[in-house]
mmCIF file of the N, C-alpha and C atoms, coordinates in Angstrom:
data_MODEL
# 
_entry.id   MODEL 
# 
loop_
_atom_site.group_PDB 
_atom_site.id 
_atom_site.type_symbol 
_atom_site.label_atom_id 
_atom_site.label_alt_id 
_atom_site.label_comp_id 
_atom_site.label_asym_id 
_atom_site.label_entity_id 
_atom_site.label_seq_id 
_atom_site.pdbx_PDB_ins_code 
_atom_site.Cartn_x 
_atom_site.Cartn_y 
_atom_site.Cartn_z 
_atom_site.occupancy 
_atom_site.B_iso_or_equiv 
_atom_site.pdbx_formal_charge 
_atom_site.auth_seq_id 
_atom_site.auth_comp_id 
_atom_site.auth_asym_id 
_atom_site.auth_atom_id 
_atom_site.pdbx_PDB_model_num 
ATOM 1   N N  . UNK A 1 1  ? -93.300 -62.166 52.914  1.00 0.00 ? 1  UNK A N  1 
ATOM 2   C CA . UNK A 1 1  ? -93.873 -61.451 51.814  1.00 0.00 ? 1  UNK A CA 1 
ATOM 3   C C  . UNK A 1 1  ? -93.082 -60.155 51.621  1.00 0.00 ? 1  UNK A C  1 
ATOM 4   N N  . UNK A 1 2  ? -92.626 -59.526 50.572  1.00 0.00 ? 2  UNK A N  1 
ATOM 5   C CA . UNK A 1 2  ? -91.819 -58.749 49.883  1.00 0.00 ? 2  UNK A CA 1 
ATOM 6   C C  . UNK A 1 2  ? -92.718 -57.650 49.685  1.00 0.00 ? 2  UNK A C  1 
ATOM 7   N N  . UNK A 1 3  ? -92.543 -56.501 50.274  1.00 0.00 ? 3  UNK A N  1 
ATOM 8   C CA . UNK A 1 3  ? -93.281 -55.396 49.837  1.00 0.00 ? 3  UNK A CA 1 
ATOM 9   C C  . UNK A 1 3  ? -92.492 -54.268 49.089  1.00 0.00 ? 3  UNK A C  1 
ATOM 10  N N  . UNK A 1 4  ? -93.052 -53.822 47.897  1.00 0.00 ? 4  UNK A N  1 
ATOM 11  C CA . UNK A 1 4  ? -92.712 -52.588 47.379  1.00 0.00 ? 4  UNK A CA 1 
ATOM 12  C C  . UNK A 1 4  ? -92.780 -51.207 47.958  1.00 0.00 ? 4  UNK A C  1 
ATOM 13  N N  . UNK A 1 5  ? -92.093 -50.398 47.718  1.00 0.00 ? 5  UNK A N  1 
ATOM 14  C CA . UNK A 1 5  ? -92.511 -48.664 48.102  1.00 0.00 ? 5  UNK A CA 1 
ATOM 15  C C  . UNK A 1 5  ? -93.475 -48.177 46.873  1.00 0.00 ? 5  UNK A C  1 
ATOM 16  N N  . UNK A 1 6  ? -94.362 -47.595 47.145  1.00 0.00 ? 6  UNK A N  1 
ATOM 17  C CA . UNK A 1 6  ? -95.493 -46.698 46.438  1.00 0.00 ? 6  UNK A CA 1 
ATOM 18  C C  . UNK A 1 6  ? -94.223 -45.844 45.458  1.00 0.00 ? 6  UNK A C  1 
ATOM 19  N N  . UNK A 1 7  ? -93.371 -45.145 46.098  1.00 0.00 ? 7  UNK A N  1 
ATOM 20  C CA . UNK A 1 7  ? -92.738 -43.828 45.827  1.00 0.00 ? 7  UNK A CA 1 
ATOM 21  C C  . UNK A 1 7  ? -91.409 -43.971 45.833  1.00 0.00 ? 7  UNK A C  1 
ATOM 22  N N  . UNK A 1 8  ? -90.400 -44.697 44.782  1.00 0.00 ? 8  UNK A N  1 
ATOM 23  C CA . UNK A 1 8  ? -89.464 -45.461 44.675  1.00 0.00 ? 8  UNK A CA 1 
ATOM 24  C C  . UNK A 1 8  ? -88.522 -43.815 44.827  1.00 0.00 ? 8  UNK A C  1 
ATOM 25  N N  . UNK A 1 9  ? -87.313 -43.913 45.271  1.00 0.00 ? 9  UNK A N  1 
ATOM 26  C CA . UNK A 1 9  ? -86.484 -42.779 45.694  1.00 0.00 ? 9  UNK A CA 1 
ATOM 27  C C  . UNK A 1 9  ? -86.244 -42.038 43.931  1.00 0.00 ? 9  UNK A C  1 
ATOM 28  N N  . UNK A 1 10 ? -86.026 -41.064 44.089  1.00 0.00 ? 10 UNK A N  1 
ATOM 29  C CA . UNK A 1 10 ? -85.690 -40.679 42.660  1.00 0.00 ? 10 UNK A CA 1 
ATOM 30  C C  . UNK A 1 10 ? -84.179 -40.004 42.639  1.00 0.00 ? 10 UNK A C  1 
ATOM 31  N N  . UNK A 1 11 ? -83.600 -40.533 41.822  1.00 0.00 ? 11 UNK A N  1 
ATOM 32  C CA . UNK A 1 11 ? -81.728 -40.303 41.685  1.00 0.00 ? 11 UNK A CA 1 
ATOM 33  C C  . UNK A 1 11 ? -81.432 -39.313 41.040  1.00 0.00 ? 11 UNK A C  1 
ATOM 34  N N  . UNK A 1 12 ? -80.810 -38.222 41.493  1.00 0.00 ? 12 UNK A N  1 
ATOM 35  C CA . UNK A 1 12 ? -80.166 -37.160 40.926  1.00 0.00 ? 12 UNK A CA 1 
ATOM 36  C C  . UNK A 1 12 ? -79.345 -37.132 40.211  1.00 0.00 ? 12 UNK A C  1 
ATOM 37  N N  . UNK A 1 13 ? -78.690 -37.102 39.223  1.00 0.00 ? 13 UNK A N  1 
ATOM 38  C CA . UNK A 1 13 ? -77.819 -36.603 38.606  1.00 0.00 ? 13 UNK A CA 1 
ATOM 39  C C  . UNK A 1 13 ? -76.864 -36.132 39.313  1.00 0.00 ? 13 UNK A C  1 
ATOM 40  N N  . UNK A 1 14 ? -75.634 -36.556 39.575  1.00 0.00 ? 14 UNK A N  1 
ATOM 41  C CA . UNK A 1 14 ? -74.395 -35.824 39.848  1.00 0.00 ? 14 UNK A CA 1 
ATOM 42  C C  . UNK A 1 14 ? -73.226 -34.394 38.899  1.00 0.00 ? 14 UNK A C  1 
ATOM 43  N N  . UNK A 1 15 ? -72.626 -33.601 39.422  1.00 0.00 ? 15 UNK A N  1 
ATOM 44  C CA . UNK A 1 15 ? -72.134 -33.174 38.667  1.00 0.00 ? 15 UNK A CA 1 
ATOM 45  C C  . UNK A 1 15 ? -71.425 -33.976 37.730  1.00 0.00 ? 15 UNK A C  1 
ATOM 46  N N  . UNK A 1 16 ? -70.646 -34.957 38.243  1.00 0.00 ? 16 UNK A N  1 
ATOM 47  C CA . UNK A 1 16 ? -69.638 -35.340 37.295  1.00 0.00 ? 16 UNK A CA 1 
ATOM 48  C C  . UNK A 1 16 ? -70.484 -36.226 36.496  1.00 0.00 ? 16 UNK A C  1 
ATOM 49  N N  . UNK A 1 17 ? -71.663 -36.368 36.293  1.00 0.00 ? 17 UNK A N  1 
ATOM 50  C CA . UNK A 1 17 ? -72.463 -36.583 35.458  1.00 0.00 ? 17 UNK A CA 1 
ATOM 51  C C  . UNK A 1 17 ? -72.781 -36.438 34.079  1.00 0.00 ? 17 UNK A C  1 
ATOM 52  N N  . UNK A 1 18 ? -73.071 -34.838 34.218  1.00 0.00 ? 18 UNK A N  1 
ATOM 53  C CA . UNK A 1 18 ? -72.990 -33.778 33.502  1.00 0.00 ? 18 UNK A CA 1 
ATOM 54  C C  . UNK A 1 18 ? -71.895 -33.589 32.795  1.00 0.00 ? 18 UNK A C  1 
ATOM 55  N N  . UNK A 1 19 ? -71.031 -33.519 33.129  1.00 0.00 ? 19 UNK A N  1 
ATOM 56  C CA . UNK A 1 19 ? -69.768 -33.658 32.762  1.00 0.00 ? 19 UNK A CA 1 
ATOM 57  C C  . UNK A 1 19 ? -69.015 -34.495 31.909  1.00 0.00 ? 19 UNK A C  1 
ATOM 58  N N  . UNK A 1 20 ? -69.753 -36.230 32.260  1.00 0.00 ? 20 UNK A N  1 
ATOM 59  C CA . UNK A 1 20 ? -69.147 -36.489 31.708  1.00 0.00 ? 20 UNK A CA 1 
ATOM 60  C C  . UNK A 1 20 ? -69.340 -36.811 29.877  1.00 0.00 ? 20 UNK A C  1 
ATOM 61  N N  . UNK A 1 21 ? -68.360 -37.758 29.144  1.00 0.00 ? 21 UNK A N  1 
ATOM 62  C CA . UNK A 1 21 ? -68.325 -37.664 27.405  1.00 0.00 ? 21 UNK A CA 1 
ATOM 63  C C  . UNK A 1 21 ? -68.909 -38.394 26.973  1.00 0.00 ? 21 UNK A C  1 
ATOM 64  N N  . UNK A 1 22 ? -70.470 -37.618 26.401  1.00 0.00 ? 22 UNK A N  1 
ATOM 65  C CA . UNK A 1 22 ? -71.401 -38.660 25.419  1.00 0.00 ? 22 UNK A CA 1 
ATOM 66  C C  . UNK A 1 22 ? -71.533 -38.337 24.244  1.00 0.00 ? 22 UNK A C  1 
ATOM 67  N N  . UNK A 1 23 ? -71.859 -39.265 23.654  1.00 0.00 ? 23 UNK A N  1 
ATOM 68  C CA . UNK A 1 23 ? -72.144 -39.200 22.330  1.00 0.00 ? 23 UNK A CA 1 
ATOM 69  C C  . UNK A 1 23 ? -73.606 -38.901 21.726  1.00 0.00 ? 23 UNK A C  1 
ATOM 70  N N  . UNK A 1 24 ? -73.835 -38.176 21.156  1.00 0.00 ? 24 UNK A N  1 
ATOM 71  C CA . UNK A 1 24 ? -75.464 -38.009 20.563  1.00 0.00 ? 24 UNK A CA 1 
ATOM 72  C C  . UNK A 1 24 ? -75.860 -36.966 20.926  1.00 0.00 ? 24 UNK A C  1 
ATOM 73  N N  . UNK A 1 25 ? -77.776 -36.691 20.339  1.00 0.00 ? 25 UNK A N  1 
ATOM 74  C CA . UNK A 1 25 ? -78.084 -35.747 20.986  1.00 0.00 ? 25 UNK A CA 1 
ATOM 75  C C  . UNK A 1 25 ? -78.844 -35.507 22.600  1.00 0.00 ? 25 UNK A C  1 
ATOM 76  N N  . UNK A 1 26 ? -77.482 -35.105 23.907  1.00 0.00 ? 26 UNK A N  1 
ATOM 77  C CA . UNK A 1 26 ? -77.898 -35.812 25.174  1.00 0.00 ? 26 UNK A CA 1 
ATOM 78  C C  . UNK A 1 26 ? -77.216 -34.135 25.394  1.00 0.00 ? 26 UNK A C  1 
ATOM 79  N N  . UNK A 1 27 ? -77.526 -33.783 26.884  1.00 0.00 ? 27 UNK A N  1 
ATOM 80  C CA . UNK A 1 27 ? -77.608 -32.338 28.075  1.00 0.00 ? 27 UNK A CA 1 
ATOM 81  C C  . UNK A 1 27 ? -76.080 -32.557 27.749  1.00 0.00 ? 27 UNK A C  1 
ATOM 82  N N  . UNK A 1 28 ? -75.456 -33.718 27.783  1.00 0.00 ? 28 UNK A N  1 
ATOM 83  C CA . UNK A 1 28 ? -73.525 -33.971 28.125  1.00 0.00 ? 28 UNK A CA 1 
ATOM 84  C C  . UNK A 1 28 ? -73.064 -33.142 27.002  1.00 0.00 ? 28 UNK A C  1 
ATOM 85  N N  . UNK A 1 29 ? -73.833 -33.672 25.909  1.00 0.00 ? 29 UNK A N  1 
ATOM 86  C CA . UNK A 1 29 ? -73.340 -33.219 24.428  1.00 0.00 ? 29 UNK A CA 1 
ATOM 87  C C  . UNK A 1 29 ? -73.203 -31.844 23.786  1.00 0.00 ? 29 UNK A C  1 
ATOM 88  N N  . UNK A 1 30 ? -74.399 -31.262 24.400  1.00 0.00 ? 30 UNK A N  1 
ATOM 89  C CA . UNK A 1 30 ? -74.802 -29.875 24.006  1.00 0.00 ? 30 UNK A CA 1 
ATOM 90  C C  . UNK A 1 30 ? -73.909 -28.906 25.368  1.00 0.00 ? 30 UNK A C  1 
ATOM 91  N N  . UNK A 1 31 ? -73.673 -29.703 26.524  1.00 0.00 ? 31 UNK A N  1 
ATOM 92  C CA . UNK A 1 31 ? -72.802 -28.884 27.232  1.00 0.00 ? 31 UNK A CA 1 
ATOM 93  C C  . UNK A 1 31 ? -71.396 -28.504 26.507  1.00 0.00 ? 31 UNK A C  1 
ATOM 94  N N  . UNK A 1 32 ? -70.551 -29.838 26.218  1.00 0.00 ? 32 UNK A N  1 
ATOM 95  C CA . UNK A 1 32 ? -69.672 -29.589 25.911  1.00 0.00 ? 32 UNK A CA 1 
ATOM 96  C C  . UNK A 1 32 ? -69.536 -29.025 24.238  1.00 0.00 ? 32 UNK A C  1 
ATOM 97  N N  . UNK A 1 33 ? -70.985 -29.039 24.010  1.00 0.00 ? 33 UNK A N  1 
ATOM 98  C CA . UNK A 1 33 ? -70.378 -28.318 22.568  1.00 0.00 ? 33 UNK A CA 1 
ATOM 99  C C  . UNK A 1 33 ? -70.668 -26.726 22.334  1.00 0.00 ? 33 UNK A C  1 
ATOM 100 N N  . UNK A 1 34 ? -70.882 -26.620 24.113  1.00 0.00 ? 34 UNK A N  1 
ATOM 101 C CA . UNK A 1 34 ? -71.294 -25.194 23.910  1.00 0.00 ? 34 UNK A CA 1 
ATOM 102 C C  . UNK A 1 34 ? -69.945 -24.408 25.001  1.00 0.00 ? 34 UNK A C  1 
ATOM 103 N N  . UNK A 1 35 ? -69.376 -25.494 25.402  1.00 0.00 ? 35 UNK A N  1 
ATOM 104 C CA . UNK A 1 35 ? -67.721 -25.002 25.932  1.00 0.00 ? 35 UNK A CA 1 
ATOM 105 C C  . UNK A 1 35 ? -66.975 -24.979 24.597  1.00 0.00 ? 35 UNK A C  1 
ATOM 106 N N  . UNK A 1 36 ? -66.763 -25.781 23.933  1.00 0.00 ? 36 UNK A N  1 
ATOM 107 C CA . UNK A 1 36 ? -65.964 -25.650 22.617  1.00 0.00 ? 36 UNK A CA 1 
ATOM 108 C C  . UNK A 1 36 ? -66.114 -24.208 21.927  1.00 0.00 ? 36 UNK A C  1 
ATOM 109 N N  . UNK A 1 37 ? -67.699 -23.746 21.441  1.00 0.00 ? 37 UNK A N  1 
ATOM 110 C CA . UNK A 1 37 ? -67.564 -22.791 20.920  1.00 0.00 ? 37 UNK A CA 1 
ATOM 111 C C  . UNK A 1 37 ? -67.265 -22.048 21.841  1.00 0.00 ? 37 UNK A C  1 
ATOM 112 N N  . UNK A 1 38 ? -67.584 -21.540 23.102  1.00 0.00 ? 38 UNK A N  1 
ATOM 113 C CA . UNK A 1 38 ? -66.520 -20.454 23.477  1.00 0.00 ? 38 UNK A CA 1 
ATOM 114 C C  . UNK A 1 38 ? -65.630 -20.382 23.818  1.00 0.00 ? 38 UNK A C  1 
ATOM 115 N N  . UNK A 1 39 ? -64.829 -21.935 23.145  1.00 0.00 ? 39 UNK A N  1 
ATOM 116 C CA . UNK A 1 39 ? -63.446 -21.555 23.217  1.00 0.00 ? 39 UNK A CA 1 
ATOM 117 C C  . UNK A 1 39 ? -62.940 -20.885 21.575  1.00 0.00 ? 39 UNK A C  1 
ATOM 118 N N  . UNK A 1 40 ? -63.584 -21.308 20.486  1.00 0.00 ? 40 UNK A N  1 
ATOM 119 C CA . UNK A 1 40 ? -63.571 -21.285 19.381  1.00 0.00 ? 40 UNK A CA 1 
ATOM 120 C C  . UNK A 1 40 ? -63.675 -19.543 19.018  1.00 0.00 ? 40 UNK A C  1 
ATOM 121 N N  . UNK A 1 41 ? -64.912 -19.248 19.729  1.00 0.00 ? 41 UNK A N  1 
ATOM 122 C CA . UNK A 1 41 ? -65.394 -17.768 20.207  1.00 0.00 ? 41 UNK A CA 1 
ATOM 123 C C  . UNK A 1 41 ? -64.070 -16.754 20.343  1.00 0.00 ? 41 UNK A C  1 
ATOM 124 N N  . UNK A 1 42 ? -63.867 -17.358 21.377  1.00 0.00 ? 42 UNK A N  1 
ATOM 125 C CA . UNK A 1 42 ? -62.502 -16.469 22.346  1.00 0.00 ? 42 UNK A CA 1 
ATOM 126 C C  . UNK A 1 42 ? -61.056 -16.916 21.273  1.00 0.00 ? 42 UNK A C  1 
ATOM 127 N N  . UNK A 1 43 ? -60.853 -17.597 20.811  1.00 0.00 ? 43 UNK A N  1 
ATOM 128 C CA . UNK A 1 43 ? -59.523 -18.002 19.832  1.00 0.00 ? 43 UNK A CA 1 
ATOM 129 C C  . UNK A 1 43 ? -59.887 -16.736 19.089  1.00 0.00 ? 43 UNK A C  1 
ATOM 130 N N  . UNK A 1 44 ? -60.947 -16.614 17.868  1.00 0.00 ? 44 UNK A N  1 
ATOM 131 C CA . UNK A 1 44 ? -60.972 -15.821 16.665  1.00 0.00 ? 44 UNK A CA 1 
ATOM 132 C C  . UNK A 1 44 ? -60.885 -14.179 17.592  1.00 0.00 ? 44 UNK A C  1 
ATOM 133 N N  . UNK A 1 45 ? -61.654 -13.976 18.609  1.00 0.00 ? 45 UNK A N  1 
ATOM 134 C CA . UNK A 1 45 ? -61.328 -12.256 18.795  1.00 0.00 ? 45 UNK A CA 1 
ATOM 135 C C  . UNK A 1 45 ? -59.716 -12.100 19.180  1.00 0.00 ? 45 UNK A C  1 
ATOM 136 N N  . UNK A 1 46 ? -58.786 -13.116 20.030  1.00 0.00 ? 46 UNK A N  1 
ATOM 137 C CA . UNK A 1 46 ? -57.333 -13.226 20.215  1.00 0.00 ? 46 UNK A CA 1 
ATOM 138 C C  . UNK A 1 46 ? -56.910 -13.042 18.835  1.00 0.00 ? 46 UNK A C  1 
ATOM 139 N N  . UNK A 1 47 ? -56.826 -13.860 17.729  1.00 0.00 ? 47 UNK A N  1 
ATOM 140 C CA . UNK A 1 47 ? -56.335 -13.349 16.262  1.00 0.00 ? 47 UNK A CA 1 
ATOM 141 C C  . UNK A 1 47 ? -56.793 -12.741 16.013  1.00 0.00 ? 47 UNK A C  1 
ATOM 142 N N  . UNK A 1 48 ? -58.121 -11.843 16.102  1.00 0.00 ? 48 UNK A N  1 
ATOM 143 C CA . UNK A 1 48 ? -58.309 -9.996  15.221  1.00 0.00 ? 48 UNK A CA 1 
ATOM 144 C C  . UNK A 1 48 ? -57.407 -9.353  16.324  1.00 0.00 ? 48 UNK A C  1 
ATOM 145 N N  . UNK A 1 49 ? -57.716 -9.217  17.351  1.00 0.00 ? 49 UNK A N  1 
ATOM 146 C CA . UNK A 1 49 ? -56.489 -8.354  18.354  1.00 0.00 ? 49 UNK A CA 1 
ATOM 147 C C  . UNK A 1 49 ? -55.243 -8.396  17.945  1.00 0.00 ? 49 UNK A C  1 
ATOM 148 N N  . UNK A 1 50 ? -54.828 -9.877  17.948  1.00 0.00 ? 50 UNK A N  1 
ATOM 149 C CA . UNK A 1 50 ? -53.599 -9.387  17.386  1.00 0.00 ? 50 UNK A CA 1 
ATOM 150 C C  . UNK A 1 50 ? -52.887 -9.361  16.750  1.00 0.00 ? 50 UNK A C  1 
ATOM 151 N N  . UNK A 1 51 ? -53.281 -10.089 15.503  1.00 0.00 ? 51 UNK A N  1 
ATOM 152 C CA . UNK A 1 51 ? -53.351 -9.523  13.949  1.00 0.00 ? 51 UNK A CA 1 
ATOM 153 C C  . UNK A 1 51 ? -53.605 -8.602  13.378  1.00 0.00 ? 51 UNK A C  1 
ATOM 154 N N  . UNK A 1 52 ? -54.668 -7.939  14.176  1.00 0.00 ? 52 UNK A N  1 
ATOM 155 C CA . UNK A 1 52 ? -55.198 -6.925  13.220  1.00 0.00 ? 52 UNK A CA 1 
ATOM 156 C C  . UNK A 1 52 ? -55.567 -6.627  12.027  1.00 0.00 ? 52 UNK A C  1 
ATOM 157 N N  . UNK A 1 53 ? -56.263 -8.170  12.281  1.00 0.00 ? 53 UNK A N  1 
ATOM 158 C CA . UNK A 1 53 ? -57.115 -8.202  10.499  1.00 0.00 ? 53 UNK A CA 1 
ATOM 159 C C  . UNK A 1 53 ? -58.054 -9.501  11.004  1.00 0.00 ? 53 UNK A C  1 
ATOM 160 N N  . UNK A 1 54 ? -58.984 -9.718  10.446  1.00 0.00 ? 54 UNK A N  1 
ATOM 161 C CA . UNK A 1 54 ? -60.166 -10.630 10.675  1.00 0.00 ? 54 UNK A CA 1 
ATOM 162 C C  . UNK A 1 54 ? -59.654 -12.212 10.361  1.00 0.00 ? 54 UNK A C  1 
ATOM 163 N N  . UNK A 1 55 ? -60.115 -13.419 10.903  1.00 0.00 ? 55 UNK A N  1 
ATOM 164 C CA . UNK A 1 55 ? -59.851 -14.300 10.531  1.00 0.00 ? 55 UNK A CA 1 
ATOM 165 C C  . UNK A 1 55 ? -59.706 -14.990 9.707   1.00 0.00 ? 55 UNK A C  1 
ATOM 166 N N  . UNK A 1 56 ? -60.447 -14.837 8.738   1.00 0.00 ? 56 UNK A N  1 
ATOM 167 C CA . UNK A 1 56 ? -60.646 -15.275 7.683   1.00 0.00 ? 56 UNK A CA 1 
ATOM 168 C C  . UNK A 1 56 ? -59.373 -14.459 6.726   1.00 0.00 ? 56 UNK A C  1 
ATOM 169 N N  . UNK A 1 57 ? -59.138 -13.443 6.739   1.00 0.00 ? 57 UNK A N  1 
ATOM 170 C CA . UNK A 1 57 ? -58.038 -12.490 5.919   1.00 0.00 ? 57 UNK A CA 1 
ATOM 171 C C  . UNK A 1 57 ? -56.759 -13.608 6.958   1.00 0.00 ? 57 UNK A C  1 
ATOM 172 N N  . UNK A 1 58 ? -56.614 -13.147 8.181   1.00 0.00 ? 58 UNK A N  1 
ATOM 173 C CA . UNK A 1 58 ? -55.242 -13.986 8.533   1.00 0.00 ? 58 UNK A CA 1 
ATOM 174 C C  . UNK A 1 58 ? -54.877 -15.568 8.275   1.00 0.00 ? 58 UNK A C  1 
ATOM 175 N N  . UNK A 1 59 ? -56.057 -16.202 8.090   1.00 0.00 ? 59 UNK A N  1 
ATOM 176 C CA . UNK A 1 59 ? -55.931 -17.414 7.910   1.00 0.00 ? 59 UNK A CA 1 
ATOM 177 C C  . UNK A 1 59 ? -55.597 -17.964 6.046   1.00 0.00 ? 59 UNK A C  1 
ATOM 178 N N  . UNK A 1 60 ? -55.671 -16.482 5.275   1.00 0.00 ? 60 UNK A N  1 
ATOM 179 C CA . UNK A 1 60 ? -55.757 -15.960 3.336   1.00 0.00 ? 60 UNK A CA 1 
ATOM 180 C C  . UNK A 1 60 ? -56.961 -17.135 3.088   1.00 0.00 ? 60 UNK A C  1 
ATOM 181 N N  . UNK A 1 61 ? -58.037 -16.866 3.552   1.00 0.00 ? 61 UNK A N  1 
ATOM 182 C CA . UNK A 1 61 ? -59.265 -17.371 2.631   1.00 0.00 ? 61 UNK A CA 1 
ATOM 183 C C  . UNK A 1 61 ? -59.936 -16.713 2.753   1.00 0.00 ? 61 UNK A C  1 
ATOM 184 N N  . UNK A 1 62 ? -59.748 -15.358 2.371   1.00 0.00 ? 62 UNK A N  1 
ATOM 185 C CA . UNK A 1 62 ? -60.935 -14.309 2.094   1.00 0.00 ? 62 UNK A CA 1 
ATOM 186 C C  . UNK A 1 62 ? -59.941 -13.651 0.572   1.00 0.00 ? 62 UNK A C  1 
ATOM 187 N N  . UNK A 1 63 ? -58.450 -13.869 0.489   1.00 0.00 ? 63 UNK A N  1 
ATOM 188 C CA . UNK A 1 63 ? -57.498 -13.987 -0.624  1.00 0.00 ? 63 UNK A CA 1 
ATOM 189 C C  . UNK A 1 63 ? -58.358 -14.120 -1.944  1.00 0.00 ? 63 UNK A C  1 
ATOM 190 N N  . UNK A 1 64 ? -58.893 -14.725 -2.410  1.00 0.00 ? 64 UNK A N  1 
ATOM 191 C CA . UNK A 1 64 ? -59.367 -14.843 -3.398  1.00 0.00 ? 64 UNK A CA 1 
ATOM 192 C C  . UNK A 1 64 ? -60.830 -14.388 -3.688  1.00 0.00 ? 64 UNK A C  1 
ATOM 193 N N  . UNK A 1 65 ? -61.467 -13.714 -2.472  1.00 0.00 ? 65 UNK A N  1 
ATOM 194 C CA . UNK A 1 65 ? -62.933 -13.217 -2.428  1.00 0.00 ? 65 UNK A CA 1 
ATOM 195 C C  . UNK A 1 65 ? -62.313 -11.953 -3.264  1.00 0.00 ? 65 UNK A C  1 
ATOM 196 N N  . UNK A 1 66 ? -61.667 -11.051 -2.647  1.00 0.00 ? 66 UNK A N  1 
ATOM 197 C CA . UNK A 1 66 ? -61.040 -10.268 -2.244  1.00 0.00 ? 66 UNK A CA 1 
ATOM 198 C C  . UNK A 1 66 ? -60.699 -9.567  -3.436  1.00 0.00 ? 66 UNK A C  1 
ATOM 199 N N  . UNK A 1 67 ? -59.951 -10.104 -3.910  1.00 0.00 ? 67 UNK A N  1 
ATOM 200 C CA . UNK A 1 67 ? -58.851 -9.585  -5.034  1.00 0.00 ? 67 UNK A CA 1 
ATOM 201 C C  . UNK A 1 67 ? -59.593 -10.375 -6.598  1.00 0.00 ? 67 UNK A C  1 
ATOM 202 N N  . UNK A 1 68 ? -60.731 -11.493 -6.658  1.00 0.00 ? 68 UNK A N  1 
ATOM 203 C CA . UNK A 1 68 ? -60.981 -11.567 -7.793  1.00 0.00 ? 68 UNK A CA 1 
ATOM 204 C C  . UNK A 1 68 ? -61.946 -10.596 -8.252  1.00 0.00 ? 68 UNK A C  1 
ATOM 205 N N  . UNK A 1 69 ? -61.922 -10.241 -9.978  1.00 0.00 ? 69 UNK A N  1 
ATOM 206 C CA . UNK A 1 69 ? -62.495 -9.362  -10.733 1.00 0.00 ? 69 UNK A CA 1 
ATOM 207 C C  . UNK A 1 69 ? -63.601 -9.560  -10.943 1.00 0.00 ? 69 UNK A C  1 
ATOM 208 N N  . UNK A 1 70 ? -64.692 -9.110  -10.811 1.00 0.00 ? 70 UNK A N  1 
ATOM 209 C CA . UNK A 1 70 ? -66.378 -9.913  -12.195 1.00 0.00 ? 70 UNK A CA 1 
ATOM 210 C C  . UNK A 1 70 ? -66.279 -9.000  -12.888 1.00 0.00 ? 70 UNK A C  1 
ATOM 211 N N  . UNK A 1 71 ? -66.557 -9.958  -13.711 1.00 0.00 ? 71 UNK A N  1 
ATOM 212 C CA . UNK A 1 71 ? -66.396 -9.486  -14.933 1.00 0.00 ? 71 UNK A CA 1 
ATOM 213 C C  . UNK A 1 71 ? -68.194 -9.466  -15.884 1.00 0.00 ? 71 UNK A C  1 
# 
């Protein structure tokens, strides 16, 4: 006769778990899309430093905010 456990072991999550590349809305997803923006983060203050002008001006799409007339 085959007996069950009451209190079946419960499995942790590994780091490389976490880590690794899913698709949807899952902990994997929102990790890595919250490394992206601070890489995205950290890119735009590197071009105001050292440009010395805001991103949007160095990248000329603020060009036409900018300089058009209302009339």
């Amino acid at each position: 006769m085959a007996t069950s456990s009451p209190n079946p072991t419960k499995v942790t999550p590994l780091a490389a778990d976490r880590n690794e590349w899913r698709w949807g809305f899952t902990p994997q997803a929102e990790i890595w899309n919250g490394r992206f923006a601070m890489i995205g983060f950290v890119a735009a203050l590197l071009t105001e430093y050292f440009s010395g002008q805001g991103v949007l001006h160095f990248y000329n799409l603020m060009h036409t905010v900018t300089n058009t007339v209302v009339r």
